[in-house]
PAMIKE-128949 format. One record per atom (N, C-alpha, C): residue number from 1; residue in three letters; atom name; z, x, y. Coordinates in steps of 0.001 Angstrom, whole numbers. Layout:
<nodes>
<node NUM 'ala' 'CA' <Z X Y>>
...
</nodes>
This chain:
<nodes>
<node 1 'unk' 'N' <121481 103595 61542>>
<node 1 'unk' 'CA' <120461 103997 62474>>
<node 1 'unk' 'C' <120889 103581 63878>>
<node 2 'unk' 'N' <120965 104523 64742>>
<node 2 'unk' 'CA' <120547 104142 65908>>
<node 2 'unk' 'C' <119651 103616 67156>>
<node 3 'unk' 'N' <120305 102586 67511>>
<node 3 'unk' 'CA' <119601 101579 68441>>
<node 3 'unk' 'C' <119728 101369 69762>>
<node 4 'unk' 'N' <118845 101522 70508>>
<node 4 'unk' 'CA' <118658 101819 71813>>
<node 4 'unk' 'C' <118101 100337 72479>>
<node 5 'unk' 'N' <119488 100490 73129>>
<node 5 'unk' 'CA' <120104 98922 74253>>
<node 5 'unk' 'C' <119482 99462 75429>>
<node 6 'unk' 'N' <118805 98413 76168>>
<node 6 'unk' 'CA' <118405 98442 77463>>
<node 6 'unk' 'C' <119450 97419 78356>>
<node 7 'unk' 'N' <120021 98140 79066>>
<node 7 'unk' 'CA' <120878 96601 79412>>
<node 7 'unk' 'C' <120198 96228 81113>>
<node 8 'unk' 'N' <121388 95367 81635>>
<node 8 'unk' 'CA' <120424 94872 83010>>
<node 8 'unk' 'C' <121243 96008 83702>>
<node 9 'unk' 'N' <121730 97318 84055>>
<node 9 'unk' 'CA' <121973 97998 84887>>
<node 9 'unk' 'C' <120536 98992 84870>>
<node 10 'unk' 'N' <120520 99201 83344>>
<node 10 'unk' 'CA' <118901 100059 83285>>
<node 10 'unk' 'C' <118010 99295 84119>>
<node 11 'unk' 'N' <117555 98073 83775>>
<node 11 'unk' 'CA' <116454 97066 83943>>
<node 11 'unk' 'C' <116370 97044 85132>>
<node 12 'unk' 'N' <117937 97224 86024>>
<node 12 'unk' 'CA' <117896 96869 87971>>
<node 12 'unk' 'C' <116996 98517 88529>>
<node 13 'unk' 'N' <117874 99289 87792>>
<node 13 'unk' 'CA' <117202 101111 87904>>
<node 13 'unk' 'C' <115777 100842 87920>>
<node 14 'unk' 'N' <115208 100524 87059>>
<node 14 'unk' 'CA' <114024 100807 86957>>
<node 14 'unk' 'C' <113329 99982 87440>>
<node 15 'unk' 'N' <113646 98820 88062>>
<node 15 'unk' 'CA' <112923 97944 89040>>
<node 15 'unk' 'C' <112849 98340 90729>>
<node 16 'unk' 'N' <114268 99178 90585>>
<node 16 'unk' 'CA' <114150 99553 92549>>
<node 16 'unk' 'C' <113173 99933 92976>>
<node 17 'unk' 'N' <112950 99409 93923>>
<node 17 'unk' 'CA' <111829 100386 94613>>
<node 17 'unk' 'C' <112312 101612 95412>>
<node 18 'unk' 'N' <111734 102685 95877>>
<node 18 'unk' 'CA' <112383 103783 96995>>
<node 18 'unk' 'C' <112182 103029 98464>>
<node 19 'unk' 'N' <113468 103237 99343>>
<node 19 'unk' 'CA' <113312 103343 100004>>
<node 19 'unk' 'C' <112735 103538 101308>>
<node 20 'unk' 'N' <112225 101966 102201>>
<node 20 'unk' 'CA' <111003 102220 102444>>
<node 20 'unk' 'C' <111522 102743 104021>>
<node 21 'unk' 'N' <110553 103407 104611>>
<node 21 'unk' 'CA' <110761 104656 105467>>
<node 21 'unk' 'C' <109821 103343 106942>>
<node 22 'unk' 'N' <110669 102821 107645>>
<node 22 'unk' 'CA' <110193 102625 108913>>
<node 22 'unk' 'C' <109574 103201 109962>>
<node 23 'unk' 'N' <108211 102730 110431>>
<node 23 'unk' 'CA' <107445 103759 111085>>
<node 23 'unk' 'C' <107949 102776 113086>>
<node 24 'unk' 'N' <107147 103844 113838>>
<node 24 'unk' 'CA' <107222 105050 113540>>
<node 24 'unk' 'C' <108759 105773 113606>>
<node 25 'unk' 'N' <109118 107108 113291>>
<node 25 'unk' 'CA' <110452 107334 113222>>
<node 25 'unk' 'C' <110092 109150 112812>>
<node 26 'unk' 'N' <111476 110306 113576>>
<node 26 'unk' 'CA' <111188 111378 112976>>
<node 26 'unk' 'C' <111228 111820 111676>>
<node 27 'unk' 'N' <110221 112721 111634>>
<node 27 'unk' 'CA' <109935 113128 109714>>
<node 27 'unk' 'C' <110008 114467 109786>>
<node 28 'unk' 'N' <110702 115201 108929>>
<node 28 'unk' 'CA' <110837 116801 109123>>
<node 28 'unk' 'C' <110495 116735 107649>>
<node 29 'unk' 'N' <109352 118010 108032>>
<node 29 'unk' 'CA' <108525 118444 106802>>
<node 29 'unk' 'C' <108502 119934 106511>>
<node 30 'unk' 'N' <108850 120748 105381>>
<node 30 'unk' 'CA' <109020 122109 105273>>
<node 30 'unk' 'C' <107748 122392 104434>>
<node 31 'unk' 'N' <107068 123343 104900>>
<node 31 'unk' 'CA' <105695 123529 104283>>
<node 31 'unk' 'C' <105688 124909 103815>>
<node 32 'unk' 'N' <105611 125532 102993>>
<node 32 'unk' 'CA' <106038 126721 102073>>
<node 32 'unk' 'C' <104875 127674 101598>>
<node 33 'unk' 'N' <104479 129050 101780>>
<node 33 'unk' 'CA' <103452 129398 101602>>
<node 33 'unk' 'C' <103632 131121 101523>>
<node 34 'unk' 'N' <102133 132021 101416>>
<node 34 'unk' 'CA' <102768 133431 101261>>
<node 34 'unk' 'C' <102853 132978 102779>>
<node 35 'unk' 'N' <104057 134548 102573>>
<node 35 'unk' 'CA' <103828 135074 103772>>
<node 35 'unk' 'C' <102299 136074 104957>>
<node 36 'unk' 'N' <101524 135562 105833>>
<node 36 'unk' 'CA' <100718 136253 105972>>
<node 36 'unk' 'C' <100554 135842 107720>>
<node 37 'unk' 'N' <99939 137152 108595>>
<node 37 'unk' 'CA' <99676 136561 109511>>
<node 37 'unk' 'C' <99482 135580 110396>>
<node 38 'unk' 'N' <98949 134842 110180>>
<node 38 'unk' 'CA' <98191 133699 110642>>
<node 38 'unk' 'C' <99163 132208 110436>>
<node 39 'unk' 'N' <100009 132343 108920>>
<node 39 'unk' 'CA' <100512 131465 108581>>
<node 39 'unk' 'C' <101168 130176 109983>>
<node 40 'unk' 'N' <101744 130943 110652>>
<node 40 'unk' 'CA' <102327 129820 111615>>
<node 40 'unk' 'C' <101864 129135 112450>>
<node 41 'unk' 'N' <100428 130438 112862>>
<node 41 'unk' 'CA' <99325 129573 114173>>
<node 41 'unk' 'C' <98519 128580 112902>>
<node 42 'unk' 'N' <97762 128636 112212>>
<node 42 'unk' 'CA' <97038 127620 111234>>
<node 42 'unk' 'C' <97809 126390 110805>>
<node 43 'unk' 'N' <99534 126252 110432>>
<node 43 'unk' 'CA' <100008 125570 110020>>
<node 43 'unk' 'C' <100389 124362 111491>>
<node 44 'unk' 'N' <100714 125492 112454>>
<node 44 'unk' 'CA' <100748 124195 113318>>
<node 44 'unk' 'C' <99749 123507 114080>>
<node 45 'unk' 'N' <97961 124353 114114>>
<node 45 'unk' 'CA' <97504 123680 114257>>
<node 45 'unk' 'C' <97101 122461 113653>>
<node 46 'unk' 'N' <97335 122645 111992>>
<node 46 'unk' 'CA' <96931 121239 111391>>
<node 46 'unk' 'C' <98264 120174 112187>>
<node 47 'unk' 'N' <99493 120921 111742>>
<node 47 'unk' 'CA' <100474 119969 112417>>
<node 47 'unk' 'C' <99735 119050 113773>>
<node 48 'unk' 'N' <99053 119513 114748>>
<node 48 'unk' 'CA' <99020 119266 115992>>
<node 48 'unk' 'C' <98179 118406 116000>>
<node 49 'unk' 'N' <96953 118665 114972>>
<node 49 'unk' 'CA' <95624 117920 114787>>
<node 49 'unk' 'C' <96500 116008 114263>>
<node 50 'unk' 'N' <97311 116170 113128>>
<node 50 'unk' 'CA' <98173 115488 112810>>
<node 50 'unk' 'C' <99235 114402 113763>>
<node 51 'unk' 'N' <99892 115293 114438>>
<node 51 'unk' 'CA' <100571 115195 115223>>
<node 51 'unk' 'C' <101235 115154 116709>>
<node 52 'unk' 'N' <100047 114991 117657>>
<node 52 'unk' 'CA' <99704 115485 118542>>
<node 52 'unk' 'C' <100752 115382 119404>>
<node 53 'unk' 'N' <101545 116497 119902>>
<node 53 'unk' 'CA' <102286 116734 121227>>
<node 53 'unk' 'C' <103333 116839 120683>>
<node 54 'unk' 'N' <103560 116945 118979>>
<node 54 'unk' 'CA' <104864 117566 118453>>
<node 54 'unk' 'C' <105587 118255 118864>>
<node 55 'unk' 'N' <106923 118260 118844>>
<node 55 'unk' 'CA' <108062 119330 119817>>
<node 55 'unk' 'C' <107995 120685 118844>>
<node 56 'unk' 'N' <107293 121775 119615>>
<node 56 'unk' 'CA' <107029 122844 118745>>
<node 56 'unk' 'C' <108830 123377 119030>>
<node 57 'unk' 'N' <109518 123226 119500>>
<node 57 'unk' 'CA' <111082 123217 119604>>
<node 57 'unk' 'C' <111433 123245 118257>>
<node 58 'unk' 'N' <111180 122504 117612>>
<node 58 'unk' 'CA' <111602 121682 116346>>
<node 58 'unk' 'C' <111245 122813 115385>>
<node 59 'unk' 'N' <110123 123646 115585>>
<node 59 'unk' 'CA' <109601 124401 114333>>
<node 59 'unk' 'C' <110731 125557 114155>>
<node 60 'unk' 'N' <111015 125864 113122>>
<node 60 'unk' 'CA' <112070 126472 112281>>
<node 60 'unk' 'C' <111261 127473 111094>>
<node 61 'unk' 'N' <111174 128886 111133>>
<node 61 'unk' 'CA' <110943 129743 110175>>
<node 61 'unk' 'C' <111932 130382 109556>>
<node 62 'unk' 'N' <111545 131003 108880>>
<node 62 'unk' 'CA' <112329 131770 107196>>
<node 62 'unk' 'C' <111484 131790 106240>>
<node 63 'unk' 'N' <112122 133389 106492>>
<node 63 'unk' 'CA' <111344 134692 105375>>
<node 63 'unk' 'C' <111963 134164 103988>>
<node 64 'unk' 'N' <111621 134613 102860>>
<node 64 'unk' 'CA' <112029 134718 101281>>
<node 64 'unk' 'C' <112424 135832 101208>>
<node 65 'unk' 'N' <113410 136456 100584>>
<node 65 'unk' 'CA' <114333 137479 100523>>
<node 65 'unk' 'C' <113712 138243 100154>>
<node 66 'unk' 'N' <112508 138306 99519>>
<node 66 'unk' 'CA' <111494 140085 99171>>
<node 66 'unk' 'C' <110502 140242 100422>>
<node 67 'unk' 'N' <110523 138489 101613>>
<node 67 'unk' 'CA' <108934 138681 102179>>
<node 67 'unk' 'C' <108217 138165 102069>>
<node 68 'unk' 'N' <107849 137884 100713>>
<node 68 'unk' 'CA' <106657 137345 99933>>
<node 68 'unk' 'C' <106343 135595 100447>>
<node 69 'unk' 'N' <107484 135177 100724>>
<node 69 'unk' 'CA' <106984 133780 100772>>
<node 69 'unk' 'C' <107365 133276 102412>>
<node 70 'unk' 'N' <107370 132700 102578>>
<node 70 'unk' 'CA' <107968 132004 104221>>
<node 70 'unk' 'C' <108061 130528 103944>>
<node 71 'unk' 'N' <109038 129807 104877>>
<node 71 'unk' 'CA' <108926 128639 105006>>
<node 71 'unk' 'C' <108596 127893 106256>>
<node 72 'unk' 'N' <108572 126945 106537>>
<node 72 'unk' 'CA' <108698 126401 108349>>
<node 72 'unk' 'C' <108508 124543 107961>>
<node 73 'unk' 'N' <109780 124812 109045>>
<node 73 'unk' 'CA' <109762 123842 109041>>
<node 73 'unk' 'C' <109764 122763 110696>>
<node 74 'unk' 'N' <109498 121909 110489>>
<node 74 'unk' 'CA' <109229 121169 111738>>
<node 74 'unk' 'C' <109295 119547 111573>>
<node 75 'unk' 'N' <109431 118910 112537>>
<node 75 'unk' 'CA' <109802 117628 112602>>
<node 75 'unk' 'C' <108779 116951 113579>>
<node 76 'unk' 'N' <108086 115832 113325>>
<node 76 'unk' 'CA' <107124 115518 113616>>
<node 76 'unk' 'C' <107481 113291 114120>>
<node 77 'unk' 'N' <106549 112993 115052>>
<node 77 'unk' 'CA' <107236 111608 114816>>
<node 77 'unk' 'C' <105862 110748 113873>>
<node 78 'unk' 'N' <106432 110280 113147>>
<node 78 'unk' 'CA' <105321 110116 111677>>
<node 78 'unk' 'C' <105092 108379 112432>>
<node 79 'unk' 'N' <103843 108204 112088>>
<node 79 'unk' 'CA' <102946 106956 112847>>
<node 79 'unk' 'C' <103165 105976 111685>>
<node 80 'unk' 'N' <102887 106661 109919>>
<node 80 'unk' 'CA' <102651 105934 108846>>
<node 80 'unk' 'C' <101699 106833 107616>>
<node 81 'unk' 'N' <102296 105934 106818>>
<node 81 'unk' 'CA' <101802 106846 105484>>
<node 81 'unk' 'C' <100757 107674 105295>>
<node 82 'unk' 'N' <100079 106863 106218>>
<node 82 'unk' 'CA' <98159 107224 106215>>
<node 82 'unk' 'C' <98188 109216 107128>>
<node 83 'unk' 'N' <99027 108727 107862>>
<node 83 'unk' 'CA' <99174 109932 108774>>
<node 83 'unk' 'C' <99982 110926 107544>>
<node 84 'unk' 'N' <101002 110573 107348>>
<node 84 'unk' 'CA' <101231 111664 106260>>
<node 84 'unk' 'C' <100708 112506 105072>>
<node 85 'unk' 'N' <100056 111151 105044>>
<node 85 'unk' 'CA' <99283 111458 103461>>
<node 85 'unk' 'C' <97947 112596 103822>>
<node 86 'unk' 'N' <97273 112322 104905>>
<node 86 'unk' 'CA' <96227 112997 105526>>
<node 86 'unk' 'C' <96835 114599 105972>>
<node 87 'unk' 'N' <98020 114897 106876>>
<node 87 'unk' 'CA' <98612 115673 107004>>
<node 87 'unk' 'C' <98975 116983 105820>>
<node 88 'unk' 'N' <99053 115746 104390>>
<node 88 'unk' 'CA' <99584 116565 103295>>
<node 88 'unk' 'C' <98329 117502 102993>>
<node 89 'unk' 'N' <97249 116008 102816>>
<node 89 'unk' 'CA' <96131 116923 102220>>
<node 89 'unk' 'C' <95448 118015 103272>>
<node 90 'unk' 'N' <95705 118354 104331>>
<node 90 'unk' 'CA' <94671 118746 105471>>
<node 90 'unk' 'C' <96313 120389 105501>>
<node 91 'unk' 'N' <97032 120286 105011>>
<node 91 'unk' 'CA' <97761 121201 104952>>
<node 91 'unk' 'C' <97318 121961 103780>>
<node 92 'unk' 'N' <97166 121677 102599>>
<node 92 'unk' 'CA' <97378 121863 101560>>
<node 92 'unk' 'C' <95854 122701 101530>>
<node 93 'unk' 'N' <94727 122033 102115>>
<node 93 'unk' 'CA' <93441 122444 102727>>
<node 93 'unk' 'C' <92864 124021 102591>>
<node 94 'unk' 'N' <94718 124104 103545>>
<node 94 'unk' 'CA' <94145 125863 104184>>
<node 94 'unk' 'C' <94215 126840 103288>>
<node 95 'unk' 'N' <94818 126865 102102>>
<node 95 'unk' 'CA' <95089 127490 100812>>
<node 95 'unk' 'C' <96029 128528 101369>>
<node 96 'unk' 'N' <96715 128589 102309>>
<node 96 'unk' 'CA' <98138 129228 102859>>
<node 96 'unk' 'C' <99185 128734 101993>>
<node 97 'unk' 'N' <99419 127547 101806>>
<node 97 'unk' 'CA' <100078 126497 101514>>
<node 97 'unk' 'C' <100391 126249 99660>>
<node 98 'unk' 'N' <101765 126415 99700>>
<node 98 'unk' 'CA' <102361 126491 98210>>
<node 98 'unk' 'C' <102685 125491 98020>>
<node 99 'unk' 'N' <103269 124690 98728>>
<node 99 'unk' 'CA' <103662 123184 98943>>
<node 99 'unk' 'C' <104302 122674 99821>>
<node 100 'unk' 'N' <104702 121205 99893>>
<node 100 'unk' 'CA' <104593 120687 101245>>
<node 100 'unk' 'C' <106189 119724 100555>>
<node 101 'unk' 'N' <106894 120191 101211>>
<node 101 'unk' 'CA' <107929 119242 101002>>
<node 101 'unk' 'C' <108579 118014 102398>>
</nodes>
């Protein structure tokens, strides 16, 4: 029968923590959704509500090869988790929004 060794290289793996992300500092976020009118003015106003005085410079679009979907992306200077986490959900909100990477 086979027996399943945990050794201490597993044990270190599964103790790391990720990488903790120093605030504040830039965060580029690609937010993914259909494609539809409105998509870019709604997305950056949450951005703005979020993010206020973000370098709309930074924002970056792309179509999905039938159309159907779009992406954008933009870079934002992130304050802290709380700000992100709020951002995610207040994106996710507008039901534009497929996901938020």
């Amino acid at each position: 029968m086979n027996e399943l060794r945990v050794t201490d290289r597993d044990k270190a793996v599964q103790e790391q923590e990720p990488p903790k992300i120093e605030f504040p500092c830039d965060y580029p976020i690609k937010v993914l959704g259909r494609s539809t009118e409105d998509f870019v003015l709604v997305i950056t106003e949450v951005v703005e509500r979020h993010a206020p005085g973000f370098d709309q410079e930074s924002l970056t679009l792309q179509a999905s090869r039938k159309g159907t979907f779009v992406s954008l992306r933009v870079t934002i200077t992130a304050t802290g988790p709380e700000q992100l986490d709020a951002l995610h959900q207040d994106l996710l909100a507008t039901g534009l929004v497929q996901m938020v990477i």
